[in-house]
N, C-alpha and C positions, 0 to 999 in steps of 0.2 A: 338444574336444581329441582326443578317440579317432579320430574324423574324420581330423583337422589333421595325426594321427600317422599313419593311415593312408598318407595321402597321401605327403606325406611320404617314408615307407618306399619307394613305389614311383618317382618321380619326384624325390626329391629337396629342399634344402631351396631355393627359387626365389629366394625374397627374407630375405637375411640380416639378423639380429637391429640394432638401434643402441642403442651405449650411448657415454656421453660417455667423456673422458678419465679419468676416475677407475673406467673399466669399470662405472658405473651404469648400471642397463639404461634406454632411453628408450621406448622400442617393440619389440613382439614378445615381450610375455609369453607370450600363447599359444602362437606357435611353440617359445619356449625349454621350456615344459611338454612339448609332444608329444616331442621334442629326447629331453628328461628321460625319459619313458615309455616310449621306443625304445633305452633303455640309451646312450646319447653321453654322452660323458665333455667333448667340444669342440663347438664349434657356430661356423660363421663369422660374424663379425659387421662391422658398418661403422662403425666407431671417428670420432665426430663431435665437431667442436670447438665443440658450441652448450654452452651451461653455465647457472645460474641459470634467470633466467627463461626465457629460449630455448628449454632446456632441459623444460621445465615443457609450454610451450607444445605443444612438438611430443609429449611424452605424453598432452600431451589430446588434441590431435587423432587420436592414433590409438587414443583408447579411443572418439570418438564414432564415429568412422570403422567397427571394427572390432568394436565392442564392443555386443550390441544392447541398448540401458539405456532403465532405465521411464524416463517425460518427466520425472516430477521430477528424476532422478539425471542428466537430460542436461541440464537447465536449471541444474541445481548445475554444470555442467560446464562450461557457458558463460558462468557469472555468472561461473565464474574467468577463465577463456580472457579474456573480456573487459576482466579488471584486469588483466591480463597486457598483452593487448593495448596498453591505453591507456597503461601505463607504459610499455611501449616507444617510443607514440608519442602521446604526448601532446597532439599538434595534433590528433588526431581526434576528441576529446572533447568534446561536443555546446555548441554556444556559439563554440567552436575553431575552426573550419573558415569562415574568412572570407577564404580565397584568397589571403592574404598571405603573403610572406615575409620572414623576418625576414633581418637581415646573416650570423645565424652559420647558418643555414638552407643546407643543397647542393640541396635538393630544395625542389618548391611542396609546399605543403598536399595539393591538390588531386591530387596526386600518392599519398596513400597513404588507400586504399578507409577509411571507417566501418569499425566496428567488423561490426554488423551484413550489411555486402556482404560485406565481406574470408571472415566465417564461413562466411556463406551459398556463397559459391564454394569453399569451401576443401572444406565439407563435403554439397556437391549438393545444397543446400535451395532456400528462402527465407529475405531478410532478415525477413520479418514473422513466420516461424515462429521464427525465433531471436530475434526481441524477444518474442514471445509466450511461451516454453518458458523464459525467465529471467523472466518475471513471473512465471508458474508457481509458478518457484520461489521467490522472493524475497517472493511476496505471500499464498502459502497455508500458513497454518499448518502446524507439523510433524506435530501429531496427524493435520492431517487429509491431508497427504500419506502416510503412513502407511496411512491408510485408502485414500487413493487407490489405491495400490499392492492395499492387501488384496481390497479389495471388484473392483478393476477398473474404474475409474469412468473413463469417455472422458476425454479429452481436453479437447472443446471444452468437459464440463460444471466440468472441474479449472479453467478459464481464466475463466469465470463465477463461481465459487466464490470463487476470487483475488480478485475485483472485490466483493466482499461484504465487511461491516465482521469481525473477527476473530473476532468474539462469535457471530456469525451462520453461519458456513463449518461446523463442525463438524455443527450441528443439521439445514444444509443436505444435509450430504454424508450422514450415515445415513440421509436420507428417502428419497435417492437410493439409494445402495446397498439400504434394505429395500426398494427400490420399492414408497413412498408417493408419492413425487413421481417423474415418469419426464423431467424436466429443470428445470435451475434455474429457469428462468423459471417454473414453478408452485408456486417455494415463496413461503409469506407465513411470516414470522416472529411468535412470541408476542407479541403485542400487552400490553406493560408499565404495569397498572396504578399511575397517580403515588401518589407520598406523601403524604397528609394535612400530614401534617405540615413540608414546607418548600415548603407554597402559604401565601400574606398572609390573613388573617384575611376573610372573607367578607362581600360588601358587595352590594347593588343593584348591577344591573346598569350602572345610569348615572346619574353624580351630579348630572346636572343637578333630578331630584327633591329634594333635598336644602335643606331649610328654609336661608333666608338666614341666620338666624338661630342656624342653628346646634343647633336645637330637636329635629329630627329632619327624615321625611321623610314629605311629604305624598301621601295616600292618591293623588291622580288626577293628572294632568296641568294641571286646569283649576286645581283649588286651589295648584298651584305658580305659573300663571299669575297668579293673583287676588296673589298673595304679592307677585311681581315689581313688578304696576303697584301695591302700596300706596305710596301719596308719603310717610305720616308712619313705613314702615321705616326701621330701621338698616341701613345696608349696608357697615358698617366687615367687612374677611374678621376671622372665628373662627379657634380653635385646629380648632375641630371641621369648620369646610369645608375646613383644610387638611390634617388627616389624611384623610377622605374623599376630596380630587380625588390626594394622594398615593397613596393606598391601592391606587386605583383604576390610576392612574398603573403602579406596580409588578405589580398582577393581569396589566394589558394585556402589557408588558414580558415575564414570563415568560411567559404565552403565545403570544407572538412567538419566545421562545426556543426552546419546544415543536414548532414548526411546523419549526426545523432537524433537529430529530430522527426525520422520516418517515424511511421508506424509502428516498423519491427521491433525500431531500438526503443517506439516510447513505450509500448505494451510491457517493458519488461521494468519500468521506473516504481512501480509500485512493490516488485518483488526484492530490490535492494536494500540491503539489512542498514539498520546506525551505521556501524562498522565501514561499509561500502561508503556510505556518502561521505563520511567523514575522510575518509583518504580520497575522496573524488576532490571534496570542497579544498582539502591541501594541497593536490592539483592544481587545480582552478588557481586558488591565492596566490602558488609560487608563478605560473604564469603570468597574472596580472602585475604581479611585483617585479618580472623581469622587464615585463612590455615597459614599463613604467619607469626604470631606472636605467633602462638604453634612451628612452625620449628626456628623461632628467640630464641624463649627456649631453645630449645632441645641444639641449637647450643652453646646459652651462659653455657649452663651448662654441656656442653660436654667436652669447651674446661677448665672449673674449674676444 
């Protein structure tokens, strides 16, 4: 601003302050500062009749415009801009934009830029840097945009970071800043020793070992064989072959579950829309509700 006032002083103020009807300022906090620091009691201004949102809007544009702000704090700045935007125009809103128009509609769709273009021109980017710099923000943790800011930590490793589960970003971003790791693709995360205690009770590997009988389970492969072709076996199922292929049944099951929790498959939990989780979480429910009402069986008919 010492600048701004300089200037200023010698040439004059070039482009006047805007504030809406109620003398809110819109734009030009920094000029009305220098203004202030030059002893001015008055400052010319451009009295605009944008209001509310409008209002909003055009103050953001001229803090990204004019204002130079770390990527988190301009990706905050666009995640607004953006509900700004889309309230004002509602057909731009991803799904929306299907070149129709409606009866009470003066204008096509087609007619009024994404959210994403409209920024990008407005503010001399890209639209992929303006989806990129609201993911930023929207997908990395506070702590660790924080850090981001403290440590200095690029860009494109903040936008990596983002794409990593929540649990994981923080541990990632100090490997980074103490430089342990000199980019996110070289971090591996603590490898999480499971709990004893909510795996199924410990069995052979495969129950086809497992005495017809119900007896136990035979040393070899042959003597299961030999078991198979006796003619004068029982071969009514047991209580005991059907906790075994159960038992068995559920080891596999959680295991299967285990294999969603890599790396590969978590890195991508942040990128699943509402939509996705909500028929994931339907999943899930009817699963638990079947597990549930085969053991409600078992129960009722345990204790007849």
């Amino acid at each position: 601003m010492q600048k701004l006032a300089e200037s200023i002083s010698k040439v004059g103020l070039i482009n006047p302050i805007t504030v809406d009807q109620g003398y809110t300022l819109i734009a030009g906090l920094h000029r009305l500062e220098a203004a202030k620091m030059l002893g001015w009691t008055e400052i010319e201004c451009t009295v605009n009749n944008l209001d509310g949102l409008l209002a909003e809007l055009a103050e953001i544009d001229e803090n990204l415009i004019r204002r130079k702000l770390h990527y988190t704090d301009e990706g905050k700045q666009l995640a607004r801009r953006k509900e700004i935007y889309e309230a004002l125009h509602p057909e731009t809103q991803q799904g929306k934009r299907n070149g129709q128009t409606s009866k009470k509609d003066t204008v096509s769709v087609l007619e009024v830029k994404p959210f994403a273009e409209d920024a990008a021109e407005q503010l001399g980017t890209t639209a992929r840097s303006v989806r990129r710099k609201i993911q930023v923000s929207q997908k990395l943790a506070p702590e660790v945009q924080d850090l981001a800011k403290k440590e200095n930590i690029r860009f494109r490793d903040a936008l990596k970071l983002s794409r990593l589960p929540p649990e994981q970003q923080e541990d990632a971003a100090r490997q980074l800043a103490a430089e342990t790791i000199h980019s996110v693709d070289e971090y591996h995360p603590a490898q999480e020793e499971p709990e004893p205690a909510s795996t199924p009770p410990s069995v052979p590997d495969a129950p086809s070992t497992a005495s017809a009988s119900g007896g136990g389970y035979y040393a070899t492969i042959r003597d299961s064989v030999a078991d198979l072709k006796n003619p004068d076996k029982d071969r009514s199922r047991t209580p005991e072959m059907f906790l075994v292929s159960f038992t068995f049944f559920l080891q596999r099951f959680c295991q299967g579950i285990g294999d969603y929790t890599s790396n590969e498959n978590a890195a991508l939990f942040p990128a699943l829309t509402q939509q996705q989780l909500d028929q994931i979480r339907q999943e899930v429910n009817s699963t638990c509700s079947a597990l549930r009402n085969l053991l409600h069986k078992m129960e009722r008919t345990a204790q007849k």
